[in-house]
N, C-alpha and C positions, 0 to 999 in steps of 0.2 A: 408492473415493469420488472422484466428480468435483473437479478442483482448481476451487478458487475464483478467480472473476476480479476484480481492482479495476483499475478505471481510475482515474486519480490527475489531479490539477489540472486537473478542467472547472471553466469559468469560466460557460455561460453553459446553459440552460435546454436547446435542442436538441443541446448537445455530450451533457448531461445522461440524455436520453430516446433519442439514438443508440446511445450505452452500455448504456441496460436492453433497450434492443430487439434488441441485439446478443449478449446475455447476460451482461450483464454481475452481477457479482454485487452489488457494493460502488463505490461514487463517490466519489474524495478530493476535500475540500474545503481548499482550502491559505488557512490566516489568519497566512499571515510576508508583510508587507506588502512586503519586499525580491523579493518571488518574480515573475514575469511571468504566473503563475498565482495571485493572490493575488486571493480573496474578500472582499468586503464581506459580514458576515452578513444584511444584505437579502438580496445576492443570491443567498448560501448557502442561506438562508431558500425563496426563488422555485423552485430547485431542487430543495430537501426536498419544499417541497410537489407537484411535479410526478410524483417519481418512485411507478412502481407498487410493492405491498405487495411483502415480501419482499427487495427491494432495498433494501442498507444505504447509509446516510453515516456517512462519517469524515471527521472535520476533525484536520488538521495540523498542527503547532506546529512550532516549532524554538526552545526553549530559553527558554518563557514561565514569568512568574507563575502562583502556585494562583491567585492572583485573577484572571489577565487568562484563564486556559485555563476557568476555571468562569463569567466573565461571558461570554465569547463562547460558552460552550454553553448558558446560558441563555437568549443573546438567538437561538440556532439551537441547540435540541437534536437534536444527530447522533447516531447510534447507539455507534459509537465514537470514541474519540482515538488519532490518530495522537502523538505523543513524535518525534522527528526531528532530536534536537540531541544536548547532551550533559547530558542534566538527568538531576539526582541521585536516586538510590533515596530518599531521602526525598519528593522533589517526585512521581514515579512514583508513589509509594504514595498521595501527596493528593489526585494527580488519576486513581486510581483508583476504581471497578471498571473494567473494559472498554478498557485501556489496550494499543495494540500500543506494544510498544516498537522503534524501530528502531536498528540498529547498522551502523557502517561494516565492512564485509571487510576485514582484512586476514591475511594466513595464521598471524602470529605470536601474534593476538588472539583469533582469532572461536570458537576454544572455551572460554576463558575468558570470554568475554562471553556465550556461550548459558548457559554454566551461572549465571553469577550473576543473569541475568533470570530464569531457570528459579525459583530460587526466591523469585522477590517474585510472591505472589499475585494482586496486581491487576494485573497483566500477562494480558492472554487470548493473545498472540500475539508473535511474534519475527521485526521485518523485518530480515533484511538485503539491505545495498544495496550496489554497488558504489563509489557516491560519494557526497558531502553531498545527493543527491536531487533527482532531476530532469536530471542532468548526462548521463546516456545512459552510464556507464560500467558494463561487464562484471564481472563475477567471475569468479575460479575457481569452478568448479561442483564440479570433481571432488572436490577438495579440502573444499568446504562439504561435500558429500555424505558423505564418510570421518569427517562428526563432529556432523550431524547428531542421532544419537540422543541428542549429548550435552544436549539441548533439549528439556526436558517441554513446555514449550507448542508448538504451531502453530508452525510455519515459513515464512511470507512471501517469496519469492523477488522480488527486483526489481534495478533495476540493468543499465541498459544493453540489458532484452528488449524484440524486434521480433515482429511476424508470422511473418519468416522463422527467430530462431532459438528460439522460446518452446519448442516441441517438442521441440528438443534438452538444452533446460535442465530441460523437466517431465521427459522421460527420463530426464537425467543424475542429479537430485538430489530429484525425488521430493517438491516441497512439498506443505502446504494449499492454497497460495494463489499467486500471480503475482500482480505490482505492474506497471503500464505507465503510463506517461505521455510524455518524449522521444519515445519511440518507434513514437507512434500519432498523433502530429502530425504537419502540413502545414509550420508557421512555430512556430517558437520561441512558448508559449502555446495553441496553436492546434489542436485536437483536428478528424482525418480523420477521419470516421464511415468512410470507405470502409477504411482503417489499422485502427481500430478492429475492425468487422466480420470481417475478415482476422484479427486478432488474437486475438479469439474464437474463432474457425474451427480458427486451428492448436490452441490448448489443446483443445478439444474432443475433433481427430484424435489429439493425442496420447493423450489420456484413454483412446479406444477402443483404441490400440493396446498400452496399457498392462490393458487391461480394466477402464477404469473405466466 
């Protein structure tokens, strides 16, 4: 199975159509107003409507109200919700279906944290990241990797990947999916289509050399 690609925190319409033309699979839309990537639902809106069929939106939260995470998908309904803080299995549940959950790496936590998302159903997916997101830091792969099956949902890899090492981390750990954002930027905010492009590229080679 091809791994899925998401680029995370396009801000602006041709950052947007860069990404679907690059293959991208999924486009995060980030609504924490603190973020340098941080959307107004017009112009998450402007986006949605841009992109070709097939290509999903997700929007981002970090540790919102049910009522601020369901007005802002009213006023842009995205396909999924990003969770990206530390909100509670009850708030998960409310602003479920179609919810990825994200969780920080750390070696002494991350199987205890796959398994208890594991079992909340409105959970579709399990990101983990190497930092509070967007911050460009790495993980253990190896380690993720030895605990992986503990994870019935989808596995999200993000966290610090580039062009140059995505390849070795699809190798390494074997997700659904790859999370990029840091890492395909020009300036802090700022999405390279040329980065981008590249970034596609390697998931791809990897894909093939893995036989997907």
């Amino acid at each position: 199975m091809p791994t899925r690609i998401k680029v995370c925190g396009v801000t602006d319409v041709g950052s947007a159509l860069a990404a679907a033309e690059a293959g991208a699979d999924a486009v995060g839309l980030v609504f924490v107003r603190a973020s340098p990537r941080f959307v107004t639902t017009d112009v998450a809106w402007s986006i949605c409507d841009v992109l070709p069929p097939f290509v999903s939106t997700v929007g981002l939260f970090v540790n919102p109200s049910a009522d601020e995470y369901w007005e802002t998908r009213e006023e842009c309904p995205f396909h999924l919700g990003q969770l990206h803080g530390a909100e509670s299995e009850p708030l998960v549940k409310e602003c479920g279906p179609d919810v990825i959950k994200a969780v920080r790496y750390a070696p002494e936590t991350i199987e205890a944290d796959l398994l208890k998302w594991s079992r909340v159903e409105e959970v579709s997916a399990v990101l983990v990241d190497g930092g509070s997101g967007g911050t460009g830091e790495t993980l253990d792969w190896k380690n993720l990797a030895a605990v992986a099956d503990r994870c019935d949902h989808p596995i999200v890899l993000a966290g610090g990947l580039t062009p140059e090492n995505v390849g070795e981390a699809i190798r390494t750990v074997r997700p659904y999916a790859v999370d990029v954002s840091s890492g395909v930027e020009s300036k802090r905010g700022v999405k390279d289509p040329v980065r981008v492009a590249a970034f596609c590229a390697a998931v791809r080679e990897a894909d093939r050399e893995l036989g997907g």
